[in-house]
C-alpha positions in Angstrom: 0.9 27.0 -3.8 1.5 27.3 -0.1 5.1 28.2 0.7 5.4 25.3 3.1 4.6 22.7 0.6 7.3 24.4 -1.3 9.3 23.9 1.3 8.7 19.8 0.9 8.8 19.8 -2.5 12.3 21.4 -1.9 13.8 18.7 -0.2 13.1 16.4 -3.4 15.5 18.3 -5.3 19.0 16.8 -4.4 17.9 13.1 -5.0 15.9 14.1 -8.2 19.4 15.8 -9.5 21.6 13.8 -8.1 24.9 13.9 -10.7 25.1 10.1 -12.4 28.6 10.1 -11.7 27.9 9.8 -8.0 26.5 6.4 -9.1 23.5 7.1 -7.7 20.6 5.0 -9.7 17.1 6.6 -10.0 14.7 4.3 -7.5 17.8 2.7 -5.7 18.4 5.7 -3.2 21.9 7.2 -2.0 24.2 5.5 -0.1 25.0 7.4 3.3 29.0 7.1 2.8 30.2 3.6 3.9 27.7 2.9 6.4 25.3 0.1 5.2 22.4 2.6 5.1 21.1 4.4 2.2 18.4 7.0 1.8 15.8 7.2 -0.2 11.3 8.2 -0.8 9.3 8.8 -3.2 6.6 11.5 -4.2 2.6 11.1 -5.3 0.6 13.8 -7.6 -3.6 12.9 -7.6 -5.9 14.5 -9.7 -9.4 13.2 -9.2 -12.2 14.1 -10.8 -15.9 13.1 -9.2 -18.9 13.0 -11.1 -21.0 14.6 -8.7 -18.8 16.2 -6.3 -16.1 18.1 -7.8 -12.3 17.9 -8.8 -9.2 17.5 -6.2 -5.6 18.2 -6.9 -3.6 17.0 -4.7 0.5 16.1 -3.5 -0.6 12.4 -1.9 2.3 11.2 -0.7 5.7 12.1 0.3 7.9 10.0 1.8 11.3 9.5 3.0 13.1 6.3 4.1 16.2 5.5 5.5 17.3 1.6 4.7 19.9 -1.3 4.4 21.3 -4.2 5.6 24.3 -5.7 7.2 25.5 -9.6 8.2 21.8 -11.2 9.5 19.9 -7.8 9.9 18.1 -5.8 7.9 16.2 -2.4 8.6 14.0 0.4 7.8 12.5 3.7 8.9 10.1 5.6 6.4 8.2 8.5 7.5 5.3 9.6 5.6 3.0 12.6 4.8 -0.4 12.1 3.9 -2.6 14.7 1.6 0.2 17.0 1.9 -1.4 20.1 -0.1 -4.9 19.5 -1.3 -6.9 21.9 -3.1 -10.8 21.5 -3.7 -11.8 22.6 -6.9 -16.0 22.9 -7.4 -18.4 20.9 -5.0 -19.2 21.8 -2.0 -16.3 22.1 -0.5 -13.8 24.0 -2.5 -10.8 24.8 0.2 -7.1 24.9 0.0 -5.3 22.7 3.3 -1.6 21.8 3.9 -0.9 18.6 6.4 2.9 18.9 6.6 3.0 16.0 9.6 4.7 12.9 9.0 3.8 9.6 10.2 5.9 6.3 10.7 4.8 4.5 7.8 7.2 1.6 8.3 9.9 1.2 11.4 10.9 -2.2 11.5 14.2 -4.3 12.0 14.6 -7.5 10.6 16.9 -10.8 11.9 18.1 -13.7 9.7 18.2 -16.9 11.8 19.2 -19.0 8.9 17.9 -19.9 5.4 14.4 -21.0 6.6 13.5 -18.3 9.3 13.2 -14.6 9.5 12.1 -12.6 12.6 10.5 -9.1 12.1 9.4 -6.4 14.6 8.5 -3.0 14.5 5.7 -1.7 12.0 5.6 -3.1 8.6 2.9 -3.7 6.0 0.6 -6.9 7.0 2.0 -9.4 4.7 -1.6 -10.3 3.9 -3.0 -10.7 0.0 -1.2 -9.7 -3.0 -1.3 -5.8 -2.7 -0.6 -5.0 0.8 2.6 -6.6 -0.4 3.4 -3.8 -2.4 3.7 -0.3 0.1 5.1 1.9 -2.3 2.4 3.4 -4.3 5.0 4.1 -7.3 5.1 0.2 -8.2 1.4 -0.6 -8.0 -0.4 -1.5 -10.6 -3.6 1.2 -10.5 -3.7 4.9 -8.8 -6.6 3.6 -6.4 -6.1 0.3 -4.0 -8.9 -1.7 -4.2 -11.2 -2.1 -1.5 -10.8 -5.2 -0.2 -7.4 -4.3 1.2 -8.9 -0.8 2.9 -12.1 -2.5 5.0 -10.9 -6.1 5.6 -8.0 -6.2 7.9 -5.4 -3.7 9.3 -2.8 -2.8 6.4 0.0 -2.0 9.3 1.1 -4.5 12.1 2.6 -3.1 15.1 4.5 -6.4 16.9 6.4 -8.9 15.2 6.3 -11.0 12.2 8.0 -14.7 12.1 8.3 -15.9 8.7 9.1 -19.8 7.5 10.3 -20.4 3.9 10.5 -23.6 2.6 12.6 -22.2 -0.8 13.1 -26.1 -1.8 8.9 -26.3 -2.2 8.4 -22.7 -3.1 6.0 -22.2 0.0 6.0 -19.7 3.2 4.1 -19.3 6.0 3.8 -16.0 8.2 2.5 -15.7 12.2 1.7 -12.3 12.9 1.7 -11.1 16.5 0.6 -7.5 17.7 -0.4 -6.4 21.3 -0.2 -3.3 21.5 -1.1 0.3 19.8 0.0 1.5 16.5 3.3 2.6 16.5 2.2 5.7 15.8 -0.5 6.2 18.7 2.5 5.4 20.9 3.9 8.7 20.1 1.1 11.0 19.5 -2.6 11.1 19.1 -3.2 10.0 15.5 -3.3 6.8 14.1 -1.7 6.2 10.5 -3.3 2.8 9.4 -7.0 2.4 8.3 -8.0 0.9 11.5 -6.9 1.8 14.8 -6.2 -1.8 16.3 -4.5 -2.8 19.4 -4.4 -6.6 19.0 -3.6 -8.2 15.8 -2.8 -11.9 15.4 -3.0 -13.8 11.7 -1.5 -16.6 10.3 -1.0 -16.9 6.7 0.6 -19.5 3.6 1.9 -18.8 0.2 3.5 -20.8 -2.7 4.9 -19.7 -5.9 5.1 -21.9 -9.3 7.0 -21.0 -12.2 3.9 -18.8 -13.4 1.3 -19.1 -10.6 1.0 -18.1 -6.7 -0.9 -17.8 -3.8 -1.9 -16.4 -0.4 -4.1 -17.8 2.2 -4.6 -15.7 5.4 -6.5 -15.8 8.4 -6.6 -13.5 11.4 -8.5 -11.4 14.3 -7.9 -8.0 15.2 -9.5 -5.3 18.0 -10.2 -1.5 17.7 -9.4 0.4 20.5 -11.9 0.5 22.2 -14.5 -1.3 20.4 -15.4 -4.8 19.1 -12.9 -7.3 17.6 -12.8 -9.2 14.5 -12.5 -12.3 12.3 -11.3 -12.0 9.0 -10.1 -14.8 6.3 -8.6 -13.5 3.1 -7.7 -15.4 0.0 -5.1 -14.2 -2.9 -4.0 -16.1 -6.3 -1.7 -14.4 -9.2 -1.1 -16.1 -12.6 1.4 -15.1 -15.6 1.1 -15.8 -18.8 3.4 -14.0 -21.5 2.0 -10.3 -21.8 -0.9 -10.8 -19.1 -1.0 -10.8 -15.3 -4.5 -12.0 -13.6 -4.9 -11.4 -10.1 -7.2 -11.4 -7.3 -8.4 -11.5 -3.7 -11.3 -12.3 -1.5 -12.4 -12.5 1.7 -15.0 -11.6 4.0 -15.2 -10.4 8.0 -17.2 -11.3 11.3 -17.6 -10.6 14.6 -19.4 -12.3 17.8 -22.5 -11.3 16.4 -22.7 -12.5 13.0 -21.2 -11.2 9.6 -19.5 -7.9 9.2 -18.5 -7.9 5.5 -20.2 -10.7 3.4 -17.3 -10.5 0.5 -14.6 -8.3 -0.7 -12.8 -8.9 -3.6 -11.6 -8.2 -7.2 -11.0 -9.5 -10.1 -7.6 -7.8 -12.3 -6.2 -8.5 -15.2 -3.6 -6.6 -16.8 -2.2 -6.7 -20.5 1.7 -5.7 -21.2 1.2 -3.7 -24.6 4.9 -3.3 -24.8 8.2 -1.9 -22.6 6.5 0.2 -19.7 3.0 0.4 -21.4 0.3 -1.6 -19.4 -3.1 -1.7 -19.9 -5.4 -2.6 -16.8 -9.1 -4.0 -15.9 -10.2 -4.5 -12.8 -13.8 -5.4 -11.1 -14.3 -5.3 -7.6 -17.6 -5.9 -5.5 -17.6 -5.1 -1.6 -21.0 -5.3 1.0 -19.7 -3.4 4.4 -22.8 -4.1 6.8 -20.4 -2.0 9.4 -20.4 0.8 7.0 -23.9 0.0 5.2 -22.2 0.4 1.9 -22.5 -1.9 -0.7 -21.7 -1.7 -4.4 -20.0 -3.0 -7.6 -17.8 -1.0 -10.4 -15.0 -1.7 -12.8 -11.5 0.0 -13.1 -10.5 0.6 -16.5 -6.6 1.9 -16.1 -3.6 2.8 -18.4 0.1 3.5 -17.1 3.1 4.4 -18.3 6.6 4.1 -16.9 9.3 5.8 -19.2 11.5 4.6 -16.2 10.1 2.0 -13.9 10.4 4.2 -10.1 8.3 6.5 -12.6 4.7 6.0 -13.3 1.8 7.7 -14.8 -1.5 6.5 -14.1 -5.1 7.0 -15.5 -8.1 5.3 -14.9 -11.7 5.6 -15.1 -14.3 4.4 -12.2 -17.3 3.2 -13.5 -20.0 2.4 -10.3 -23.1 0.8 -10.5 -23.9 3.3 -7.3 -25.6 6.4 -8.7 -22.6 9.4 -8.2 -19.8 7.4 -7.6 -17.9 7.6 -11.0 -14.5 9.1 -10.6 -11.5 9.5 -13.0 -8.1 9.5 -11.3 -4.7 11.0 -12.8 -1.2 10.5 -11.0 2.5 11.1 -11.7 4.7 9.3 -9.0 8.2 8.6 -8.7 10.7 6.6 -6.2 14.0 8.0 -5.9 
């Protein structure tokens, strides 16, 4: 293993041993003396085996984040690494390559007007769906994120966020505003997010029931440099004892006609007992922008013996010829 990723791997070690009569709690992060900041990350191991194309071990994600809040503000900074230490195994392509730079996942500062309205800026995830609500991969449901949230709209907002709760009715609304680059295009070349925008503006409206919600959203964004886009997006969760259902859909345009027919999935996941979950997904995608088209199913197991720690298998199965993939994690937040 290369020394440098040994290096990262080092810095883990004095929140993973942290002595329990510091008080520290496993996923809740250290408290930086008496300020009202504490630190925290968390770590991702992928195995992935393609069908076709051979097997990749990998160190996904590392991250570390600095948090808190105090009277009517509330912040966060988390820096991430991406692909860390990946290692080819088989394929074409067997190699061994170390990416040791972090990128500003998250940098925002939030302020509490009063009960009904919260103002955001920074970068933060776009609070658009059910799954892009979730940023930590550690807490998600499934190793992979399904596709609709990856070719629909940009997962990171660079601007501000207004948000409107109406707690009495159970409903919010969100107006997203971004003019600019990424945050992380203002301060070097690359572009963490899966879409290099500079203009993002969306609207969208949730409510919650005792065992139901939902999430409408609507929006246009513009690569840098290139042509801008309409997307519409629509999100609905329901609970019933053991079982969670889940899904979104949505679809994408531009001036000249339809960039993404449909996106979506379908999830449903079954509670066999205390931190045993057993999932099924289906999702269907057509990317005219991409020419890629197809339909598979997720078939997914995890186990948390803690919940900030999760292992995760799952099986791909594609109706694309050579797409089939199994996927193995183990990630924990600290």
């Amino acid at each position: 293993m290369n020394g440098r990723l040994l290096s990262l791997l080092l810095l883990l070690l004095p929140l993973a041993l942290f002595a329990e009569d510091s008080g520290y709690e496993l996923g809740r992060g250290i408290r930086l003396g008496e300020l009202p900041l504490y630190a925290g990350g968390y770590f991702s191991f992928e195995y992935e085996d393609r069908s076709h194309d051979g097997r990749t071990l990998k160190l996904d994600d590392l991250s570390l984040m600095l948090y808190g809040e105090s009277g009517r503000f509330g912040y966060l900074a988390e820096m991430e690494a991406n692909d860390v230490y990946r290692e080819d195994i088989g394929g074409p392509e067997a190699d061994e390559t170390v990416h040791d730079h972090f990128h500003i996942e998250r940098l925002y500062l939030d302020y509490t007007f009063n009960e009904n309205y919260t103002l955001r800026g920074g970068k933060f995830n776009s609070p658009i769906g059910l799954w892009n609500l979730v940023p930590i991969n550690v807490l998600r449901d499934t190793t992979s994120n399904p596709v609709v949230t990856e070719i629909l709209f940009p997962r990171f907002t660079t601007g501000l966020d207004l948000k409107y709760s109406d707690f009495l009715h159970s409903r919010s609304m969100d107006l997203m505003l971004q003019a600019t680059k990424d945050m992380d295009a203002l301060v070097s070349s690359e572009v963490y997010n899966n879409v290099d925008a500079d203009r993002h503006f969306a609207l969208g409206v949730s409510g919650d029931g005792d065992a139901w919600g939902y999430h409408l959203s609507g929006g246009y964004f513009r690569l840098v440099g290139e042509s801008s886009y309409y997307y519409l997006c629509a999100a609905a969760q329901y609970l019933y004892g053991k079982w969670k259902v889940q899904g979104e859909v949505g679809s994408q345009f531009d001036e000249a006609g339809t960039t993404v027919p449909y996106a979506g999935y379908a999830q449903a996941l079954y509670r066999i007992r205390e931190g045993h979950e057993a999932i099924v997904r289906v999702e269907s995608y057509d990317n005219r922008r991409e020419r890629e088209r197809d339909t598979f199913g997720v078939f997914a197991y995890t186990y948390r013996p803690r919940y900030p720690v999760a292992v995760k298998g799952e099986y791909q199965w594609h109706a694309v010829g050579k797409n089939d993939r199994f996927l193995l994690s183990f990630s924990m937040l600290f």
